[in-house]
GUSEZA-664158 format. One record per atom (N, C-alpha, C, CB): residue in three letters; atom name; x, y, z. Coordinates in pm, 1 decimal. Glycine has a CB too. Layout:
BEGIN
REC   code   site         xx         yy         zz
REC    Ala     CA          X          Y          Z
...
This chain:
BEGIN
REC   code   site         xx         yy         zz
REC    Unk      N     9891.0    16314.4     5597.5
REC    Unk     CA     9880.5    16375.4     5466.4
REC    Unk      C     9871.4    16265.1     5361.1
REC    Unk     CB    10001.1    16469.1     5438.8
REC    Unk      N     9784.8    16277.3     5263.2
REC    Unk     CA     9833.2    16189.1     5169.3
REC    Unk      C     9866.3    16218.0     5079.4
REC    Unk     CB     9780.7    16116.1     5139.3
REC    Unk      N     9858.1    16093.8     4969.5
REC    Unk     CA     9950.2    16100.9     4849.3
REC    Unk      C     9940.8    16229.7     4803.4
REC    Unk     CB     9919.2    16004.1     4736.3
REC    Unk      N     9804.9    16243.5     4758.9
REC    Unk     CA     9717.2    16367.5     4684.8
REC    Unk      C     9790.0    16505.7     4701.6
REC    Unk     CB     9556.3    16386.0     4757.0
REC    Unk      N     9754.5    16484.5     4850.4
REC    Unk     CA     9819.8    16633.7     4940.9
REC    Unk      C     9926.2    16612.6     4896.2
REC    Unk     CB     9827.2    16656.6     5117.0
REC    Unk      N    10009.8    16592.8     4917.7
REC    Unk     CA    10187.4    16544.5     4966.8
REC    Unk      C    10189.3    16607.2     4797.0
REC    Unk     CB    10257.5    16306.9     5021.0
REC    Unk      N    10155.3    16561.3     4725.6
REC    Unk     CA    10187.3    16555.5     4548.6
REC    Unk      C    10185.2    16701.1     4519.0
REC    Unk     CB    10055.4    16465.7     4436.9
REC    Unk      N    10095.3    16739.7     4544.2
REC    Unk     CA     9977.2    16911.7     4580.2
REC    Unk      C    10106.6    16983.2     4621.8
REC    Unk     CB     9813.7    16914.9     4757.1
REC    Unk      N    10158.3    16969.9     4723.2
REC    Unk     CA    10200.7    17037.9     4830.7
REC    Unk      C    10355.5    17059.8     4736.9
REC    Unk     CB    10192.0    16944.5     4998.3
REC    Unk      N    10432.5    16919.2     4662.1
REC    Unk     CA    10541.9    16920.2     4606.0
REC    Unk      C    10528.6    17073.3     4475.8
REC    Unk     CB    10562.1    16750.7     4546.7
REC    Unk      N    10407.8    17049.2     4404.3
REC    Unk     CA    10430.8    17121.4     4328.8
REC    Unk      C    10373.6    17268.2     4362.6
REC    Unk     CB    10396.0    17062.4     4223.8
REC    Unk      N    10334.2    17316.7     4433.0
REC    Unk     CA    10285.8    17450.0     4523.7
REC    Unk      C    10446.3    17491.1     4539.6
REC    Unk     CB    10180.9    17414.3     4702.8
REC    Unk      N    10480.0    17418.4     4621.1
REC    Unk     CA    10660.8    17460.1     4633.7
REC    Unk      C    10766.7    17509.4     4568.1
REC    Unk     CB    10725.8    17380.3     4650.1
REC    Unk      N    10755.1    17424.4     4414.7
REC    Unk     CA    10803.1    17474.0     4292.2
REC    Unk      C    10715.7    17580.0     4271.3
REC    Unk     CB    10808.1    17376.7     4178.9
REC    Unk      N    10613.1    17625.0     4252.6
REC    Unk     CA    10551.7    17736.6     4231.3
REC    Unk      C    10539.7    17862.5     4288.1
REC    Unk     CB    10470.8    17710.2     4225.9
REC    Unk      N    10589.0    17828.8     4436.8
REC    Unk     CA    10603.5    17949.2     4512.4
REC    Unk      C    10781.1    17961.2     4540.0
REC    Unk     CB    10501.7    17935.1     4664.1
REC    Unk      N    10827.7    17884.0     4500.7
REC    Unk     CA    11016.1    17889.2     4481.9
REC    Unk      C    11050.6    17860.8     4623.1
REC    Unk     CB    11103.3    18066.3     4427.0
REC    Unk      N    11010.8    17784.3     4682.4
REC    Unk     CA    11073.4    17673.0     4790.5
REC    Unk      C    11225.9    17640.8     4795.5
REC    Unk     CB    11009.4    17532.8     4762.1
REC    Unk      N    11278.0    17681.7     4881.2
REC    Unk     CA    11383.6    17606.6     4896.2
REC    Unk      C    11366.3    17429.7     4926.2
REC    Unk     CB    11450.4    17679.5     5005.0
REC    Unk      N    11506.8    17423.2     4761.5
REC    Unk     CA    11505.8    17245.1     4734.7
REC    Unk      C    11343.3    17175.1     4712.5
REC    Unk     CB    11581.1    17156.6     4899.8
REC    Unk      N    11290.5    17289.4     4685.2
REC    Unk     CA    11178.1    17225.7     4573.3
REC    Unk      C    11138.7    17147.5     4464.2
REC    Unk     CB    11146.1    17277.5     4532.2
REC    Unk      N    11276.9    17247.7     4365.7
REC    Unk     CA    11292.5    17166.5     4265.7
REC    Unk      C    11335.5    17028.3     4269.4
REC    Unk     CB    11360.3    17220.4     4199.1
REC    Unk      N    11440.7    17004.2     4359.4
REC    Unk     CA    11476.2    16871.7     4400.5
REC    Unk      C    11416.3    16760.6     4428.1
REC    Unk     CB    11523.5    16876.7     4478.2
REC    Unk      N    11271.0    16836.0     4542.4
REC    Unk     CA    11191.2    16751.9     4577.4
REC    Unk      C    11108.1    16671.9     4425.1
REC    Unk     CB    11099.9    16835.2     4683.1
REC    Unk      N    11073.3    16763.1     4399.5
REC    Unk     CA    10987.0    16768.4     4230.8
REC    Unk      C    11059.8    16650.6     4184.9
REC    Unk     CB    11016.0    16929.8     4102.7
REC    Unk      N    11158.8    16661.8     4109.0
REC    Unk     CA    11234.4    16574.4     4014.7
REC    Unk      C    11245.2    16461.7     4105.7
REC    Unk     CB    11379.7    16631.6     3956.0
REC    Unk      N    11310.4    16437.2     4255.0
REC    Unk     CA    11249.0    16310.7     4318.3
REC    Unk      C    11135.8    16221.5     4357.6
REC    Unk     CB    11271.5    16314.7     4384.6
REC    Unk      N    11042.2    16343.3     4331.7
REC    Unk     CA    10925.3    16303.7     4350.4
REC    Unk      C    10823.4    16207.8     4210.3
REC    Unk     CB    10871.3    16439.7     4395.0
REC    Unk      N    10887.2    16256.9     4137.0
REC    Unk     CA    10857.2    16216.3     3968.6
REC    Unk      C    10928.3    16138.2     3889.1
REC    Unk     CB    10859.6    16319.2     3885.5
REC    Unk      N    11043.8    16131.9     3887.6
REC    Unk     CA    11160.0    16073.6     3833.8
REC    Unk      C    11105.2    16008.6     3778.7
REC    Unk     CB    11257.3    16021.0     3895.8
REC    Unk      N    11056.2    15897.7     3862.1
REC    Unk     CA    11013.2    15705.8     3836.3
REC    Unk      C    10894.6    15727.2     3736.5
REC    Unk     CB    10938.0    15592.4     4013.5
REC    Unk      N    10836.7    15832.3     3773.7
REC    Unk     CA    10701.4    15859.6     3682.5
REC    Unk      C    10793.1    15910.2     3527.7
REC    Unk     CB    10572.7    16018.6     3768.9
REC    Unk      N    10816.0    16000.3     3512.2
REC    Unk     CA    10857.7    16029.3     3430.9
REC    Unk      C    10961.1    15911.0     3299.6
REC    Unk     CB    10903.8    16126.9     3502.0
REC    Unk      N    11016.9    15885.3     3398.9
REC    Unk     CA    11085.1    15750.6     3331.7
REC    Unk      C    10981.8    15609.7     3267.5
REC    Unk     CB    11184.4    15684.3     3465.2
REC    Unk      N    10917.1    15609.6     3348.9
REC    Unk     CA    10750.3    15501.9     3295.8
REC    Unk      C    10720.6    15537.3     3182.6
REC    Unk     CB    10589.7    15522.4     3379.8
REC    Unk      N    10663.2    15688.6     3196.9
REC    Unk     CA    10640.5    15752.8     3081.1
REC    Unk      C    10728.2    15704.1     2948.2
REC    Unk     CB    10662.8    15892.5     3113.6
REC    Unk      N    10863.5    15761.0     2954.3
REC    Unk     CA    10950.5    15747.8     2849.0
REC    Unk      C    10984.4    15619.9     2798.2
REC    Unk     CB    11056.2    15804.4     2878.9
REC    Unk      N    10959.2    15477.9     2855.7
REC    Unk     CA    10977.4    15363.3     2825.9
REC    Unk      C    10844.8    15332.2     2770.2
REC    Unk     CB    11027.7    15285.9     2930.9
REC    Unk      N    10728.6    15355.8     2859.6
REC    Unk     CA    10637.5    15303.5     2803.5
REC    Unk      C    10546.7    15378.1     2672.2
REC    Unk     CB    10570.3    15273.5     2910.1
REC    Unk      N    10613.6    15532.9     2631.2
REC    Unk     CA    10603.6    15539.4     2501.6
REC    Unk      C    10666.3    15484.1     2427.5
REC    Unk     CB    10608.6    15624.7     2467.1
REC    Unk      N    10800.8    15496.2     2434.0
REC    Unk     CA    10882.4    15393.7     2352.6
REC    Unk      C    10871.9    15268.1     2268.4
REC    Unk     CB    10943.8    15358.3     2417.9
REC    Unk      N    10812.7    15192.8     2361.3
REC    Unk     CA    10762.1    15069.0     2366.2
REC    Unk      C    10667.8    15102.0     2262.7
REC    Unk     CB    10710.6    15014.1     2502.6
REC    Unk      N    10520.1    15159.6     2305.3
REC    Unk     CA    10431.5    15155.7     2239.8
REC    Unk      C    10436.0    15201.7     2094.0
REC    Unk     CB    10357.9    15205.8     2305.2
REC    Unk      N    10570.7    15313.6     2035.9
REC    Unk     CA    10583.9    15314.4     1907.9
REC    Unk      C    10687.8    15263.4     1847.7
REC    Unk     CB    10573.5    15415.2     1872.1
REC    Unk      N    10726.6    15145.2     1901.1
REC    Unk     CA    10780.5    15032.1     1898.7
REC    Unk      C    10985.1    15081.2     1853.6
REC    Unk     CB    10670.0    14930.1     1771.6
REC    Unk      N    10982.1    15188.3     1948.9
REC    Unk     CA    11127.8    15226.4     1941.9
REC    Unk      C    11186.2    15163.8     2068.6
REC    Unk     CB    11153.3    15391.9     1935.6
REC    Unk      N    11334.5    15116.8     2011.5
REC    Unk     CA    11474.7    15078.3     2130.9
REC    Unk      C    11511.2    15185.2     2207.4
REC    Unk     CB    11626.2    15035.8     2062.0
REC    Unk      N    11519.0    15238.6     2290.8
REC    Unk     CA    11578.2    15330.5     2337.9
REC    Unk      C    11718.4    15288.4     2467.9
REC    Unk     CB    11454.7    15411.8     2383.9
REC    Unk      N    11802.7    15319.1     2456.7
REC    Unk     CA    11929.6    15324.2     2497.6
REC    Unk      C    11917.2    15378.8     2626.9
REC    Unk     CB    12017.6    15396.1     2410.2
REC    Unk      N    12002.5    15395.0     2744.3
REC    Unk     CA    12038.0    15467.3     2847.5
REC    Unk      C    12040.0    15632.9     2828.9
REC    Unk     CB    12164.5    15413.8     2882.8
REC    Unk      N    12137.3    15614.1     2739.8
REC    Unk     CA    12131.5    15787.9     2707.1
REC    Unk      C    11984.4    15865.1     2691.4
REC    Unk     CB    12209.0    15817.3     2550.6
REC    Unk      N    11976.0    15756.5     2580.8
REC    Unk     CA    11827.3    15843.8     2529.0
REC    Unk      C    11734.6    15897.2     2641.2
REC    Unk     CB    11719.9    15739.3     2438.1
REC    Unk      N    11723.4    15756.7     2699.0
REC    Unk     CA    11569.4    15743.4     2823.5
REC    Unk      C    11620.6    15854.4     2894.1
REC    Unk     CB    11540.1    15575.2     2951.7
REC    Unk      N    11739.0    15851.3     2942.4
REC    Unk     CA    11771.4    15972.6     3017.7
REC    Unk      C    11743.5    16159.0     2977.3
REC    Unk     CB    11915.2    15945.4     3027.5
REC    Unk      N    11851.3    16151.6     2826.2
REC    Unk     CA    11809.2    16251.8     2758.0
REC    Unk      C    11574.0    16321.0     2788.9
REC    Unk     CB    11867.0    16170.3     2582.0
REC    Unk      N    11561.6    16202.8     2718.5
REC    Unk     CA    11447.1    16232.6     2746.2
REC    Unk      C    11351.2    16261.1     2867.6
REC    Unk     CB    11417.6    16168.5     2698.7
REC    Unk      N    11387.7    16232.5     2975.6
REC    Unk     CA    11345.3    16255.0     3090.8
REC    Unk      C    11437.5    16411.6     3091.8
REC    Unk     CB    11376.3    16120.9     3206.5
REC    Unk      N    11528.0    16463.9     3071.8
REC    Unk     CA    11556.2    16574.9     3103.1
REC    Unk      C    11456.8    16691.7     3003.7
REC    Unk     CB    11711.5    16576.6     3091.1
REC    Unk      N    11478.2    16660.2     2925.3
REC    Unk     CA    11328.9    16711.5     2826.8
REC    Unk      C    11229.3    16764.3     2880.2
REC    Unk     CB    11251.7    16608.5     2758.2
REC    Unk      N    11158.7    16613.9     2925.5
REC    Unk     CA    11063.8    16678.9     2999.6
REC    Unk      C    11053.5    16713.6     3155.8
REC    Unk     CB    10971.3    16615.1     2972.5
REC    Unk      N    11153.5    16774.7     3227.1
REC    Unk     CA    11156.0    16811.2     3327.0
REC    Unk      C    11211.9    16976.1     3320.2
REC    Unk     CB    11224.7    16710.1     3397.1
REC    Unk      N    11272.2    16945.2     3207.2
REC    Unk     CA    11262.9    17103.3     3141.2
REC    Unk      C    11169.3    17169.2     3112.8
REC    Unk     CB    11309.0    17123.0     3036.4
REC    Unk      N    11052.8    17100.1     3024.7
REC    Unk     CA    10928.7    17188.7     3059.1
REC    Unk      C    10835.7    17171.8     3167.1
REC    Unk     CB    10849.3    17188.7     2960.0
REC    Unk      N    10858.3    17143.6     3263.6
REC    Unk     CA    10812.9    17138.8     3361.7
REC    Unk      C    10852.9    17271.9     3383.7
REC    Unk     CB    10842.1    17035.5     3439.6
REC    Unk      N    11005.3    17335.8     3385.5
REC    Unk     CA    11053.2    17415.0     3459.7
REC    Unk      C    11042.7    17572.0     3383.7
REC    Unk     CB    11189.1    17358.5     3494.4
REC    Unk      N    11048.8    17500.2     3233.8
REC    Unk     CA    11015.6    17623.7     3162.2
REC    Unk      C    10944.6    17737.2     3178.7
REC    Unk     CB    10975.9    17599.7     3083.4
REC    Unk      N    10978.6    17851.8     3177.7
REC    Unk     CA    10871.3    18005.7     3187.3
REC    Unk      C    10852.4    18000.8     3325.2
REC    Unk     CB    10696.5    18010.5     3098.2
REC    Unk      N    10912.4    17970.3     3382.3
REC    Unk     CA    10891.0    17953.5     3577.6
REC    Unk      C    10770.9    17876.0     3630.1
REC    Unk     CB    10860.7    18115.8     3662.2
REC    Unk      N    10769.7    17790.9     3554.7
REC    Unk     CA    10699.7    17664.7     3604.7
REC    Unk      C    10535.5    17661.6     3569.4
REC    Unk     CB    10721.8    17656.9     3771.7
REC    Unk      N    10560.9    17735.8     3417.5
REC    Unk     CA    10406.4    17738.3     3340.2
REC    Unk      C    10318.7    17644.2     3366.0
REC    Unk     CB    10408.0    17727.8     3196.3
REC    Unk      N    10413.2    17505.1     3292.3
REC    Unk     CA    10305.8    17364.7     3293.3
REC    Unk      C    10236.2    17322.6     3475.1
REC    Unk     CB    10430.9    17194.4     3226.2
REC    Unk      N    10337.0    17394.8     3588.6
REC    Unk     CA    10271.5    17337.6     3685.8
REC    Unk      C    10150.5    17479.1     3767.6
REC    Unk     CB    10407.0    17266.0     3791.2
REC    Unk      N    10189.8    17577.5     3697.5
REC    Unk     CA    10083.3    17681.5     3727.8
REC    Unk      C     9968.1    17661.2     3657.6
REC    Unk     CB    10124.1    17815.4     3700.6
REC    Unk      N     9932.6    17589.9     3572.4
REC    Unk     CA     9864.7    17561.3     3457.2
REC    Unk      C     9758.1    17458.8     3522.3
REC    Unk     CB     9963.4    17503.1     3333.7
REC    Unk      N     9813.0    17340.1     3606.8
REC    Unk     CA     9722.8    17225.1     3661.0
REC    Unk      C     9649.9    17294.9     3701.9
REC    Unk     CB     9760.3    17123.6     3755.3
REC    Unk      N     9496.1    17238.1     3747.1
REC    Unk     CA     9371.9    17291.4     3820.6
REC    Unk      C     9356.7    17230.0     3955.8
REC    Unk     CB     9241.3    17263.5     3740.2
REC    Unk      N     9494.5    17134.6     3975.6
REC    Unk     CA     9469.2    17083.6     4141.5
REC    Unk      C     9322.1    17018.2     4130.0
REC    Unk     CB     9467.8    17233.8     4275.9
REC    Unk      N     9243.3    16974.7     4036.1
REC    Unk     CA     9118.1    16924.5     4097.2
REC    Unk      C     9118.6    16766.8     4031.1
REC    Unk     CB     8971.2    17029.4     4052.5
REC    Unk      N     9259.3    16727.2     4014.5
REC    Unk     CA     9283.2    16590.0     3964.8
REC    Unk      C     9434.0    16544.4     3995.4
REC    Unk     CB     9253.0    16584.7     3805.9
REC    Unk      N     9442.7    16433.5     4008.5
REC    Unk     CA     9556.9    16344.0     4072.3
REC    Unk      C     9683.8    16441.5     4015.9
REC    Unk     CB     9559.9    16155.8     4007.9
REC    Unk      N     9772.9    16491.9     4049.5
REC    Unk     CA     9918.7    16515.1     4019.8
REC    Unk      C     9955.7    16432.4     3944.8
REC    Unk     CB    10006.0    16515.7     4118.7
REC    Unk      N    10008.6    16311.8     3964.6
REC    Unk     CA    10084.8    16206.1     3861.5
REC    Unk      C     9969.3    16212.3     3748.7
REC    Unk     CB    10117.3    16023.3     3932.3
REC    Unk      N     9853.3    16253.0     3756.7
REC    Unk     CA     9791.4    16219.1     3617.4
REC    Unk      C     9794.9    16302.1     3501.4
REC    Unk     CB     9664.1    16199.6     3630.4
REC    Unk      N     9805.1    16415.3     3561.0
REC    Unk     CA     9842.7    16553.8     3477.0
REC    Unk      C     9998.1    16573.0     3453.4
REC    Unk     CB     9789.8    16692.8     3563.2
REC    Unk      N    10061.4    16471.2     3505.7
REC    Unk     CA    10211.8    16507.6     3452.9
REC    Unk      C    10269.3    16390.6     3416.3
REC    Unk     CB    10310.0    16577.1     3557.5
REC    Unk      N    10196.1    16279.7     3418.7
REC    Unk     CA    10206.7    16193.2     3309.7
REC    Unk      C    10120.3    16240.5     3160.5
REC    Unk     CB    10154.2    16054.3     3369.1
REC    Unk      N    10026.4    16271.3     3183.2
REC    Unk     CA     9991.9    16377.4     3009.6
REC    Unk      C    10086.1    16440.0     2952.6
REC    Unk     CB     9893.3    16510.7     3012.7
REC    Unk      N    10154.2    16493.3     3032.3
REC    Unk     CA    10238.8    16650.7     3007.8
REC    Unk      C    10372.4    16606.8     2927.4
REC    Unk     CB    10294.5    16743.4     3181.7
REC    Unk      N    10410.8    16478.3     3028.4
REC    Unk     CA    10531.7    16408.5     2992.7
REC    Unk      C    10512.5    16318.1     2891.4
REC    Unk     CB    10588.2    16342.4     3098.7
REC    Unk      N    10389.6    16279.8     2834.9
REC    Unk     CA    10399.8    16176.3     2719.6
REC    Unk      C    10370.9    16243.5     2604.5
REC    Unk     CB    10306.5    16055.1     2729.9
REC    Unk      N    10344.2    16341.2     2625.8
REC    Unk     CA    10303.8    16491.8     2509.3
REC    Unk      C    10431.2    16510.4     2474.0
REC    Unk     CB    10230.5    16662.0     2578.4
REC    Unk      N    10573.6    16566.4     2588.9
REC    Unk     CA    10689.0    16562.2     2549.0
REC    Unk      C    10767.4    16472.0     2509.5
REC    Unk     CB    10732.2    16600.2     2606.3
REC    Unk      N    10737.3    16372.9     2497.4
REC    Unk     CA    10843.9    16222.7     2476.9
REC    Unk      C    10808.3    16240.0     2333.0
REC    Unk     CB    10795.7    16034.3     2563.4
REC    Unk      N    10656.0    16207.6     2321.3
REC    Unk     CA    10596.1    16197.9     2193.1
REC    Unk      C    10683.4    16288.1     2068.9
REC    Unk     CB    10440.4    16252.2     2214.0
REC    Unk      N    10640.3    16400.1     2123.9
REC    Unk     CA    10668.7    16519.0     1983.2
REC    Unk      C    10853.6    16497.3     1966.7
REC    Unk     CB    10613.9    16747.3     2043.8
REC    Unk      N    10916.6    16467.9     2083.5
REC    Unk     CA    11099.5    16471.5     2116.1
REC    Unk      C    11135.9    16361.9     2009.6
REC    Unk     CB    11165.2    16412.5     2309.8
REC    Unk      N    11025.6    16194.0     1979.4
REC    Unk     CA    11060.6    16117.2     1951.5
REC    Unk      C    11024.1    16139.9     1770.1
REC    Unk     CB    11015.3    16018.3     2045.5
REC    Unk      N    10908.2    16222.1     1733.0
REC    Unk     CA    10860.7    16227.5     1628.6
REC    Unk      C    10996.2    16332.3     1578.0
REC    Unk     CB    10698.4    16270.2     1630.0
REC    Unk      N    11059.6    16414.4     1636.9
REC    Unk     CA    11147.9    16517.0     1577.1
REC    Unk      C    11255.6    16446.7     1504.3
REC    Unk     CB    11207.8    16613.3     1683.0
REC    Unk      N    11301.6    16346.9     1580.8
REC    Unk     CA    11414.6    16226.7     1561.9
REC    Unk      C    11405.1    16141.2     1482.7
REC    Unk     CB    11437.8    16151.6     1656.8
């Protein structure tokens, strides 16, 4: 299987309510998600703390999960996983950091 699949397959799971899906999901992304949140940071030239980075990764794993898993019923599967949820997640960092 590869990445592609394997990625595919994580979020199908959350979508069809898999047992320890969600788990898989958030392990499966974490590191991504966290990239995300530093490397916006960075780029609008904010410090961000432990808390925060964290805070913010829960953010956006919340809408991930939101409305029963809108944002991942929403992908078209006809492009990389990490690429569509690195969009998703720098969309949420973005607007979380502009509120603040």
């Amino acid at each position: 299987m590869s990445f592609l699949e394997f990625d595919y397959s994580v979020l199908h799971a959350c979508i069809n309510h898999e047992r320890y899906a969600w788990e898989n999901f958030v392990d499966r992304f974490m590191d991504l998600a966290l990239h995300v949140v530093e490397h916006t940071a960075e780029r609008r030239g904010r410090k961000l703390d432990e808390r925060e980075k964290v805070e913010l990764c829960e953010a956006i794993f919340r809408a991930f999960r939101y409305n029963d898993y809108q944002l991942l019923r929403e992908f078209s599967f006809h492009s990389a996983a990490s690429t569509y949820l690195t969009v998703v997640a720098r969309r949420v960092a973005c607007a979380l950091m502009e509120e603040e």
